[in-house]
N, C-alpha and C positions, 0 to 999 in steps of 0.2 A: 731300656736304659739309653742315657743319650752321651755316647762316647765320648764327643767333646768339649766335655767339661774337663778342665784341669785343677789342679790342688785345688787351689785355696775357692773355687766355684763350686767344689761340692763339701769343703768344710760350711763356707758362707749357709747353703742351703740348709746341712745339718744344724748348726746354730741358730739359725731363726726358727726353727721346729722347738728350738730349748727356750725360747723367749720366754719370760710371765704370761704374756697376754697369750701365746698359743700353751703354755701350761696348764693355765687354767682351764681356756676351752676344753683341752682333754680333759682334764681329772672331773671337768661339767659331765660331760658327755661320757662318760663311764663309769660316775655316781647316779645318773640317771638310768641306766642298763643294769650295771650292778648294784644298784645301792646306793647309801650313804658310809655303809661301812668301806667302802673304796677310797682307800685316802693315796697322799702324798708319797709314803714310801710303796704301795703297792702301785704304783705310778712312774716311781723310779726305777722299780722292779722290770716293768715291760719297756723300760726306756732303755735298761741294761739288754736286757734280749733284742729289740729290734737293732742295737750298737751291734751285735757282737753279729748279726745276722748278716748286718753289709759288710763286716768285717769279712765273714764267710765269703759274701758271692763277690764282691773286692779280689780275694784271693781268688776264686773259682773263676774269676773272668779274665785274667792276669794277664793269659798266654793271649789272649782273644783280644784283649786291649792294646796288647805289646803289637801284634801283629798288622791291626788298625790303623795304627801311629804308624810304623813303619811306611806302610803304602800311601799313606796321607803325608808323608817327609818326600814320598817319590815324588808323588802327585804335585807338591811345593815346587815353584818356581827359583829356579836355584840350587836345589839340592839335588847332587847327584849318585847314582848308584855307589860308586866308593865309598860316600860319606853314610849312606845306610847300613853296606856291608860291614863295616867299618865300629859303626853301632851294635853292630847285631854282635859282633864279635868283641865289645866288651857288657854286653848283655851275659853273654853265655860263661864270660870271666867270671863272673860276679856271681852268675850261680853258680859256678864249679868251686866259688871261693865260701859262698856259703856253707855248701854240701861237704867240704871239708872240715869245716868247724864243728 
């Protein structure tokens, strides 16, 4: 996986995978393996699963990415220890604010 990409660099990526022209290619390429009886909504179907998959390791990588980020703001020209620690501690906010809800 390649860390740094931010938002809108890995919606971009996801949405061109949803194009027509690469729709099609799949639903080719998987009536050719599976069949003809492979259509459009069993197409959508696997589109729902591989979504809800990165959703998964999104989540499962969280701590791992928070952590990344963190030492790449050290690493930044200008940014100093305060302003990290400083982060981390409305990081930790924010989850204690969720965990309450």
């Amino acid at each position: 996986m390649k860390w740094d990409l931010y938002g809108t660099d890995r919606k971009d990526i996801i949405l061109a995978d949803l194009g027509p022209k690469n729709l099609e290619c799949d639903l080719r390429r998987y009536q050719e393996y599976l069949g003809d009886d492979f259509g459009v909504s069993e197409l959508l179907m696997l589109i729902d699963i591989k979504a809800k998959a990165a959703i998964a390791e999104a989540i499962n990588d969280a701590p791992e990415f928070l952590i990344h980020q963190l030492c790449s703001a050290l690493d930044a020209r200008g940014y100093g220890l305060g302003d990290t620690s400083c982060a981390i501690d409305h990081v930790a906010e924010a989850i204690e604010n969720l965990a309450a809800d």
